[in-house]
N, C-alpha and C positions, 0 to 999 in steps of 0.2 A: 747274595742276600737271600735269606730265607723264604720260601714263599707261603705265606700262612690263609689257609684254607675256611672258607666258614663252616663253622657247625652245621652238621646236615640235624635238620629237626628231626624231633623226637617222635617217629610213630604215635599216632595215638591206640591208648589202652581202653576209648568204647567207641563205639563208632554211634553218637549223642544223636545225628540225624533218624539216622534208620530203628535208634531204641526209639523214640517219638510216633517214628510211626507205625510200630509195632503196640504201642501202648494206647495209639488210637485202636487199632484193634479191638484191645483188652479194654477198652471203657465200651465199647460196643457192643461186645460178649454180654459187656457186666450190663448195658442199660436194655437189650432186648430182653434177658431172664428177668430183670427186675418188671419190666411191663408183662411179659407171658404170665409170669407167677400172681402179677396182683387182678390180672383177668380172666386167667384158665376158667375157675371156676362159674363165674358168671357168666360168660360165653356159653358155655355146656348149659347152664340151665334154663337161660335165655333161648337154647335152639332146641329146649325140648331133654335132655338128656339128664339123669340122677346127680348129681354132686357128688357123687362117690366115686361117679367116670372121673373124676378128675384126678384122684389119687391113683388109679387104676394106669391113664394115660402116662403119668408120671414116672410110676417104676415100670414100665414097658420102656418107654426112652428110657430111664437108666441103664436098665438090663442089656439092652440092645448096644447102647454106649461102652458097656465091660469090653465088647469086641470092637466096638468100630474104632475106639482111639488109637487103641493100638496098629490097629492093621493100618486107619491111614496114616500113622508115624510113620508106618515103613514102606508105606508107598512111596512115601514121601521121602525118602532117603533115598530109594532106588530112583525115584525121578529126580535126584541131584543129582547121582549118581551118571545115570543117563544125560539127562538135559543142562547140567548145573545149574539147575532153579527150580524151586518149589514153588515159586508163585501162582504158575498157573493153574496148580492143583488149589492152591488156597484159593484164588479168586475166583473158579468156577464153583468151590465150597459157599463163600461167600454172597456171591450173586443169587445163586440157587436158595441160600437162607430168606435174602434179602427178597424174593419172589412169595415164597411160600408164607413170610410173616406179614408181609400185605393182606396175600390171600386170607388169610383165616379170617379177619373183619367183614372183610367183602363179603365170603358166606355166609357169615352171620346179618349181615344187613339185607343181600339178597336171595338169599337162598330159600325163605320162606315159602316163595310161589313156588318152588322144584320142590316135591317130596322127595324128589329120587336123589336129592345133595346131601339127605339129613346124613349119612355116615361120612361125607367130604370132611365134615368139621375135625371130627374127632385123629381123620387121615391126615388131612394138612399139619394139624399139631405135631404128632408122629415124625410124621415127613421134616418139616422144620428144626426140629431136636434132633432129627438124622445130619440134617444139612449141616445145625451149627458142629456138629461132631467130628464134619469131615475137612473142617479147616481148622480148627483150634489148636490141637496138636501138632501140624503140619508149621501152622505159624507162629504159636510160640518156640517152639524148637529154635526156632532162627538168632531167637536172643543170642545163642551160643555162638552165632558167627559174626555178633556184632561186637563181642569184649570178650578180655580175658578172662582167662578160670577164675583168676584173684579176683577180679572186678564183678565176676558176674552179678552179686548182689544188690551191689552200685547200680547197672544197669537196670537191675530188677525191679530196684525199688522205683524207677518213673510209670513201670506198669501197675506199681501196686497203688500210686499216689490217683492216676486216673483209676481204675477198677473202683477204689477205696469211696472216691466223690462222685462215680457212678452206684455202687451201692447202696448210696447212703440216701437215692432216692426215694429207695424202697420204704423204710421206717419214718421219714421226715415229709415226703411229697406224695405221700399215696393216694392221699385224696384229690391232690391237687392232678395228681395224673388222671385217676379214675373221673373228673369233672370235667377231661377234654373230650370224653368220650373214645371206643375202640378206635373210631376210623383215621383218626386225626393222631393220639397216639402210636397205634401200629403202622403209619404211615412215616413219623417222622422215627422212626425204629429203622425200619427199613433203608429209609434216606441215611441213615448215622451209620448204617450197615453198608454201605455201596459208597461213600463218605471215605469209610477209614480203610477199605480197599482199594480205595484210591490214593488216598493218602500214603497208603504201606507202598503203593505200585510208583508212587513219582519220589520216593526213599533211594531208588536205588537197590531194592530190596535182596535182591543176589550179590551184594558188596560181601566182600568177606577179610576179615583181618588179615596179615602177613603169617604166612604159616611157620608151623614152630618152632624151625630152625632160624629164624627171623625175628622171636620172639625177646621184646625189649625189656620185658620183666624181672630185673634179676631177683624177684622176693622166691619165682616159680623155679625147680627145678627142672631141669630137662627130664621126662620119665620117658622107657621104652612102649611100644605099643599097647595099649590095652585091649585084654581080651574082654566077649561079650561073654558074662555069668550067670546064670537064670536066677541063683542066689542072691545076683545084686538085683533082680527086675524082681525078684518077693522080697524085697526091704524095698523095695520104691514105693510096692504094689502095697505093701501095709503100710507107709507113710501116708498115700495120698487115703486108704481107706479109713485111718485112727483119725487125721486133722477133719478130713470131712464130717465122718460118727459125731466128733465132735464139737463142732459149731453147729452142724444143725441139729443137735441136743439141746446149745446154749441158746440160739436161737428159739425155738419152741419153748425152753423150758424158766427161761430167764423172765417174760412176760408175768406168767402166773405166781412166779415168786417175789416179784413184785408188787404187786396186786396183793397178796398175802403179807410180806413184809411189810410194805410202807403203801396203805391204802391209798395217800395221797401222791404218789408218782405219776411222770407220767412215762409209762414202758417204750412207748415210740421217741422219746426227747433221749433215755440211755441207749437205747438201741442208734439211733443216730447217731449220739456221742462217740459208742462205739466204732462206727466208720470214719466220721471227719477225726477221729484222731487215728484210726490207721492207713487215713490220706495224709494227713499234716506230717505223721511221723516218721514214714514212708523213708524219706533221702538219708534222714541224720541217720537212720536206722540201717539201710543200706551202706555207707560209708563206718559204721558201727560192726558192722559183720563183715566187712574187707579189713580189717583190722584184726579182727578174733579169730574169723574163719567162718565159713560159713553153717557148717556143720554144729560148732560150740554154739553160734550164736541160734540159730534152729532150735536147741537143747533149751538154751535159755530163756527163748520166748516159751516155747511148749511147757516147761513147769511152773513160770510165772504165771501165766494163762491157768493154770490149774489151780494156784494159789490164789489168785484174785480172786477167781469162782469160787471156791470155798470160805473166802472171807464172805464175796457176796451173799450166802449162803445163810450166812447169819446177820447181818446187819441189819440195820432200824433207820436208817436214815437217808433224806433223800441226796443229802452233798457228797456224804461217804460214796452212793450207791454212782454220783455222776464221776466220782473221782477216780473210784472201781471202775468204769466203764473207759475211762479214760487209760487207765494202766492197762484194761484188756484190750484197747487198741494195738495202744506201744507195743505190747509186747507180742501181738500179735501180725503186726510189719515185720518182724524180725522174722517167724515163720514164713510169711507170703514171701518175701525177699526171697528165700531162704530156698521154695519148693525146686522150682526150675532148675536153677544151679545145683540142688542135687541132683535131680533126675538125671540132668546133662553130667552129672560127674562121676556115673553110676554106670556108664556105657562108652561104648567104643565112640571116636569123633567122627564118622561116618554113619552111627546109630541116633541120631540126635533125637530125632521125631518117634523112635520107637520109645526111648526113654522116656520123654513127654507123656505118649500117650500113654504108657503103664501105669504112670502118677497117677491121669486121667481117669483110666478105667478101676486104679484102686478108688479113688473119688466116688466115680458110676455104681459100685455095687456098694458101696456103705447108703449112696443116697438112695439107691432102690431099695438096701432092707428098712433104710428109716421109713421110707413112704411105704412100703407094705408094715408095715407096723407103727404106725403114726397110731393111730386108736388106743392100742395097747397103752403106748407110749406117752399120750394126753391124759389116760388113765392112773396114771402115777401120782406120787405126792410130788411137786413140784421139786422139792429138794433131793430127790428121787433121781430126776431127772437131769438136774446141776451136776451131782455127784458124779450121774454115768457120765456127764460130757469133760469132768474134771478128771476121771478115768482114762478116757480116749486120749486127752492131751497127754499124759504121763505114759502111756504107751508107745503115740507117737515119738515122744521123745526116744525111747528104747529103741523105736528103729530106726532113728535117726542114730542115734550111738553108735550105734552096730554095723553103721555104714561104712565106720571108718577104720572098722579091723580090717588090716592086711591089704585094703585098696591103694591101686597107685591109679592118678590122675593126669593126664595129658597136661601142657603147662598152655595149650590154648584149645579151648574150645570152638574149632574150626567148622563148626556142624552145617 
């Protein structure tokens, strides 16, 4: 008599705990910029210093950022490398944030009786933007070791659904943040920051998928090793600079064409709209680009997003304008899904955190030449300013395209 065996289950194809608590992470990212950004400035003038320092401090951390992501991606590969875990480089990144963004309150409430602290302020800031710098990279990377190539956007999209509901503080509760005051804010910043490293640290967070001779995927084929291109890290490196140029264009430049369009809006209700729906549409949208690809589906947010903007461009109306704002979500989930899983699929599987942070640092120098030229920039006709950021997205799109000449991709992203 025949002896008939149970099916041995099915690998799984994301590893659903550890993206969780990675994308604690990424709402923690997204809610201590959202609080730094709507206080930088009053901080600096409340402790004495021009409001111009502020713009100043800003592309100094970006600038500084062009090198630090990269470099710590590949700390961080050589510390897998070595140790097989990055964690401890993220969590001392982490902790370190999570000190430094306390501190800047604290000197602003006591530092008045010290003359000698008035420069601490504007260091801490610095220092801080250093800190979040030198874990970001290091910990998104990780995605790559928690699903497959084909999945990755799947996964991606539970980082973009938190990110998405943590940005959307900024234009919807700003007031409501700025009414608890610095110290109560940057404190529970910091708590949400030592929170989700810990959260990432009881994940399991060095679990890693079955490697790729193991690989259950039959959609993936098997490809031989890939080499490291400096070709592919400048098409990363102009992805992450065009998508950045270009929301914080739409960002700045979407307000006053509103105000100009439809006097009666209100710019913080679309600007909202814009994030809760690229939290809402985050999953369908990720399971949407595991189907097409990731790369098409990148293409296809990135000229929709320019389309939209151009209609908004011309419009009159306030329902059009929420409806537009709703389509520039959608379509812009498919982009966020979208960044990582390039990066990671642009480098070798032991380069994972280097890939990351080129994105990053493409990101860092678009955002410092906006903020050294935010004046210039506020100076324009509104539609001026739409227009450039309808530009940058049609560019990104172009090196996204061009990612996909002649590359061969690993069938797991084991990073």
């Amino acid at each position: 008599m025949a002896n008939h065996h149970p099916p041995l289950p099915t690998p799984p194809s994301i590893l659903w705990p550890q993206v969780w608590g990675l994308a604690a992470v990424q709402g923690a990212i997204a809610l201590t910029w959202v609080i730094y950004g709507l206080y930088l400035k009053s901080l600096l003038v409340d402790f004495g210093f021009p409001p111009a320092l502020a713009t100043l401090i800003l592309v100094v951390e970006n600038i500084l950022a062009v090198g630090i992501e990269p470099l710590m991606g590949s700390l961080a590969d050589q510390q897998q490398h070595w140790m097989s875990s990055r964690f401890p480089l993220i969590a001392a990144g982490m902790v370190l944030a999570s000190l430094t963004f306390i501190g800047i309150p604290t000197v602003v409430i006591f530092g008045f009786e010290h003359p000698g602290w008035h420069w601490l302020l504007p260091t801490l800031m610095v220092a801080w933007a250093l800190a979040m710098a030198l874990f970001r990279s290091p910990a998104l990377s990780l995605l790559g070791r928690y699903a497959l190539a084909s999945k990755l956007p799947q996964a991606a999209s539970i980082l973009t659904l938190v990110g998405g509901l943590a940005g959307a503080l900024g234009p919807l509760a700003n007031q409501w943040l700025l009414s608890l005051g610095p110290l109560i804010t940057f404190t529970t910043g910091s708590l949400v920051l030592l929170g989700a490293a810990a959260c990432l640290g009881r994940m399991n967070p060095d679990r890693c998928l079955a490697p790729p001779s193991a690989d259950p995927d039959p959609e993936v084929p098997k490809q031989p090793h890939q080499s490291l291109r400096y070709s592919s890290l400048a098409l990363v490196f102009g992805t992450g600079f065009s998508i950045t140029l270009g929301f914080r264009l739409l960002m700045q430049g979407l307000p006053p064409l509103l105000k100009l369009n439809i006097p009666n809006s209100s710019p913080a209700l679309i600007l909202g709209s814009i994030f809760i729906a690229l939290a809402l549409t985050a999953i369908p949208c990720g399971a949407l680009a595991t189907r097409l690809g990731n790369a098409l589906a990148m293409v296809l947010g990135l000229l929709s997003m320019a389309l939209w903007i151009g209609i908004m461009a011309l419009n009159t109306s306030v329902m059009v304008a929420l409806g537009l704002a709703i389509l520039l979500g959608l379509s812009f989930s498919l982009v966020s899904n979208g960044v990582i899983p390039l990066a990671l699929s642009m480098v070798p599987a032991e380069r994972g955190g280097l890939g990351t942070g080129i994105y990053f640092g493409g990101a860092a120098l678009a955002a410092s030449l906006f903020g050294a030229n935010a004046r210039q920039l506020e100076a324009l006709l509104p539609v001026v300013g739409i227009g450039l950021s309808s530009g940058a997205f049609v560019s990104a799109a172009v090196w996204v395209a061009l990612t996909q000449r002649g590359i061969s991709r690993p069938s797991l992203s084991a990073r």
